[in-house]
C-alpha positions as CSV (number, residue, x, y, z in Angstrom):
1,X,0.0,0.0,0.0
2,X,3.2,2.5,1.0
3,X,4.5,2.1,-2.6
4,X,1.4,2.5,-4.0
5,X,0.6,5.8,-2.2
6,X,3.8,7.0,-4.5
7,X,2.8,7.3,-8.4
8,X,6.1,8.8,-9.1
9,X,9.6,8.5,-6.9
10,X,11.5,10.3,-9.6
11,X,9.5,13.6,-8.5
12,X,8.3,12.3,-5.3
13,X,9.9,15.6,-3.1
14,X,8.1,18.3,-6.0
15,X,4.6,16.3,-5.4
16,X,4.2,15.5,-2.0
17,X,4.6,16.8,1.6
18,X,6.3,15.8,4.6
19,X,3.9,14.9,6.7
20,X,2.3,12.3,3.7
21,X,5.9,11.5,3.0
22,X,6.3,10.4,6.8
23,X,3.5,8.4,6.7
24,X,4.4,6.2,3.8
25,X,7.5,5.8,5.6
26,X,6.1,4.5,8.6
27,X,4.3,2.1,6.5
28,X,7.1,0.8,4.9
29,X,8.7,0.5,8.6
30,X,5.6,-1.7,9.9
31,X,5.9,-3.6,7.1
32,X,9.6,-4.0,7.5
33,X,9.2,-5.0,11.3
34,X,6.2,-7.8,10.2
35,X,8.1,-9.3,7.2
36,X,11.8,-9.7,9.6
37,X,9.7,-10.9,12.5
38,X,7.8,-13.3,9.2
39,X,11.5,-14.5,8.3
40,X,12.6,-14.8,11.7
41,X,9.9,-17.8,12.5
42,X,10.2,-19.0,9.4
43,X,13.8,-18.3,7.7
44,X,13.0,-20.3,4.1
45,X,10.0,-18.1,3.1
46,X,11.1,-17.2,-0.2
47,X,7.9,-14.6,-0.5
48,X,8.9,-12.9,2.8
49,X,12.2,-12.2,1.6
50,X,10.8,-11.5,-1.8
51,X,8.6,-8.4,0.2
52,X,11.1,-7.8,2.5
53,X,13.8,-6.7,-0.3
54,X,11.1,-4.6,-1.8
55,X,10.5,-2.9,0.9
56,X,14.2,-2.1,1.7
57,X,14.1,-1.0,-1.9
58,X,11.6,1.5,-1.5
59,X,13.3,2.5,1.6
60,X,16.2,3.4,-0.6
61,X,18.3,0.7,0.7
62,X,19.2,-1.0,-2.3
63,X,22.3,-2.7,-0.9
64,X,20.0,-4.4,1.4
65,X,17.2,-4.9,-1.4
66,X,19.7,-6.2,-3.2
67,X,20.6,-8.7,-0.3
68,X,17.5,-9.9,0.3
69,X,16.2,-10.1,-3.9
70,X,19.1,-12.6,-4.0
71,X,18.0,-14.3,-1.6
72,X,15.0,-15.4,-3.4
73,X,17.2,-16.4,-6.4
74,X,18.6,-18.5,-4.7
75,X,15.9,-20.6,-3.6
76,X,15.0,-23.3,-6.0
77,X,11.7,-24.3,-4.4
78,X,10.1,-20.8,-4.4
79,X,7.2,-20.3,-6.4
80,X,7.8,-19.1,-9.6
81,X,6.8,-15.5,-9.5
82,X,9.4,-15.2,-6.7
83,X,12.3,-14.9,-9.1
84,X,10.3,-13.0,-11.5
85,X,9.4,-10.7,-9.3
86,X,12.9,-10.5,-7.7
87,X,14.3,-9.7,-11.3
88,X,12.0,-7.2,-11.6
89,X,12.7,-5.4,-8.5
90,X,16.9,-5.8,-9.0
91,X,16.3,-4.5,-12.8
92,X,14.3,-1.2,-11.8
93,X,16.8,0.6,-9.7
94,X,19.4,-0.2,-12.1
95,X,17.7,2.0,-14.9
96,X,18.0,4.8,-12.7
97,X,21.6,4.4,-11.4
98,X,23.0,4.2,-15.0
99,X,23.6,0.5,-15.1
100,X,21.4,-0.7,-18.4
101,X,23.4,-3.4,-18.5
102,X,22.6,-4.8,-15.3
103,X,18.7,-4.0,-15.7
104,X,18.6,-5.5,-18.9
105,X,20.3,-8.9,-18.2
106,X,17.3,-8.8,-15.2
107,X,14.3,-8.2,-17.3
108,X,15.3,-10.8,-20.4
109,X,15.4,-13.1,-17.3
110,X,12.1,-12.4,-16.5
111,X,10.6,-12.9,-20.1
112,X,12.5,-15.8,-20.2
113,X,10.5,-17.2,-16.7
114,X,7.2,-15.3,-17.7
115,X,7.3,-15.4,-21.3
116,X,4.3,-12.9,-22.2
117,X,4.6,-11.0,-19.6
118,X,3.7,-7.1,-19.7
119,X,6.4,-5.4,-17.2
120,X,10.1,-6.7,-18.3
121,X,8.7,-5.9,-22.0
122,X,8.0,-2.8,-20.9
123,X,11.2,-2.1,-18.9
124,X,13.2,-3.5,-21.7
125,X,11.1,-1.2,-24.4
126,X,12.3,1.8,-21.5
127,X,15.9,0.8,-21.6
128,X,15.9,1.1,-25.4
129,X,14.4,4.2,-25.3
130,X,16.8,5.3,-22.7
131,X,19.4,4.9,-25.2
132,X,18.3,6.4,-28.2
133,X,17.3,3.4,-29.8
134,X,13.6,3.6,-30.8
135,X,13.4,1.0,-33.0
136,X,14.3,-1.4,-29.9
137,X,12.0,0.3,-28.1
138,X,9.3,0.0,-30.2
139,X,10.3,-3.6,-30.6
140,X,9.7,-4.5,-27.0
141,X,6.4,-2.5,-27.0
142,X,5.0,-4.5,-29.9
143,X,5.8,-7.7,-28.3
144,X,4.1,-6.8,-25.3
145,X,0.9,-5.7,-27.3
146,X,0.7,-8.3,-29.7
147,X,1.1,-10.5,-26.6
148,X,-2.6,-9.0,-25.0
149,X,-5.4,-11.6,-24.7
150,X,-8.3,-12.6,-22.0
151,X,-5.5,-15.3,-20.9
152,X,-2.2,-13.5,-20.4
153,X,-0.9,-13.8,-16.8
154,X,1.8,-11.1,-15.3
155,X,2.7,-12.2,-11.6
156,X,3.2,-8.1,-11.7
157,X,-0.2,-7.1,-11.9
158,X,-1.1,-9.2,-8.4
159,X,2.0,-8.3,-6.5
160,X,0.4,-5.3,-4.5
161,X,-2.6,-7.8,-3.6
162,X,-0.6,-10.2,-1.8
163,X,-1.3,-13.7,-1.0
164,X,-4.5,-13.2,-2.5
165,X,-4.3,-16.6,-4.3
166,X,-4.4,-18.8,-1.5
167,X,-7.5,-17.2,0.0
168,X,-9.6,-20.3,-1.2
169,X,-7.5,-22.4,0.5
170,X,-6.9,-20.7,3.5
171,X,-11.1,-20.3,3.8
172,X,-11.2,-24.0,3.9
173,X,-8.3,-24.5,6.4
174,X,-10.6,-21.9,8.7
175,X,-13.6,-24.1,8.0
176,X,-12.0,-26.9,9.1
177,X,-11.0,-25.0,12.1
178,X,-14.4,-23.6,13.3
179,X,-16.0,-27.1,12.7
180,X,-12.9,-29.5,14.3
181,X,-11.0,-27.1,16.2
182,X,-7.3,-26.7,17.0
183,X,-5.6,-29.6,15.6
């Protein structure tokens, strides 16, 4: 919710105060404390580190992002929008610090996990731009357009929801709570 209460960091001291400014910091801190008190009872949970490096990230603590985005490369049994989503977030920051290198070896790593999907196109098709190359821009944008249909799936697009995906089965689990009790 903190990130999303930011459209734009590039401008984000010309558009909005302090005191709004402090408060999506202080989101970003709770979220912080619940996600290292997450990882501390459960130290292999690929998503909390996954959140937990975004977080940092929006913190402007990229060295720690960085740290933790890793991290959840280096699990093998994470789901896969966990390194898709940690290549996305290692990419971004990289466009900004003048490594387009860097960000671009992250997003054709994403395409090549999530094939179709709409936000390493797009970053890619920014890169290009970036450089003055607008017909590799355009390139990128195409793909991701031709790419549109009733079926395409970006893990992007649900990121800010959460967990939302297991909310059938964690209904049931609560079901069979109320009607059994503690196990």
């Amino acid at each position: 919710d903190a990130a999303a209460m930011v459209v734009d960091r590039s401008v984000v001291n010309d558009l909005y105060g302090r005191l709004y400014l402090r408060r999506v910091g202080e989101q970003l801190a709770a979220a912080s404390r619940e996600l290292k008190r997450s990882l501390e009872r459960a130290p292999d949970l690929a998503e909390a580190a996954l959140r937990l490096g975004r977080v940092a990230q929006l913190q402007g603590d990229n060295a720690g992002a960085r740290q933790r985005l890793e991290q959840g490369l280096a699990r093998e049994d994470a789901a896969p929008f966990v390194p898709y989503h940690a290549r996305l977030f290692l990419a971004e920051p990289s466009e900004s610090l003048a490594d387009p290198a860097w960000a671009e070896a992250h997003y054709t790593e994403a395409i090549v996990l999530m094939p179709v999907a709409q936000a390493p196109a797009l970053g890619l098709s920014r890169l290009r731009d970036a450089a003055g190359d607008a017909v590799g821009a355009r390139r990128w944008l195409v793909r991701s357009l031709v790419a549109v249909s009733p079926d395409r799936e970006d893990p992007w697009w649900r990121y800010s929801s959460g967990q939302h995906w297991r909310v059938g089965e964690r209904l049931t689990l609560f079901r069979e709570l109320r009607i059994t009790g503690p196990r």
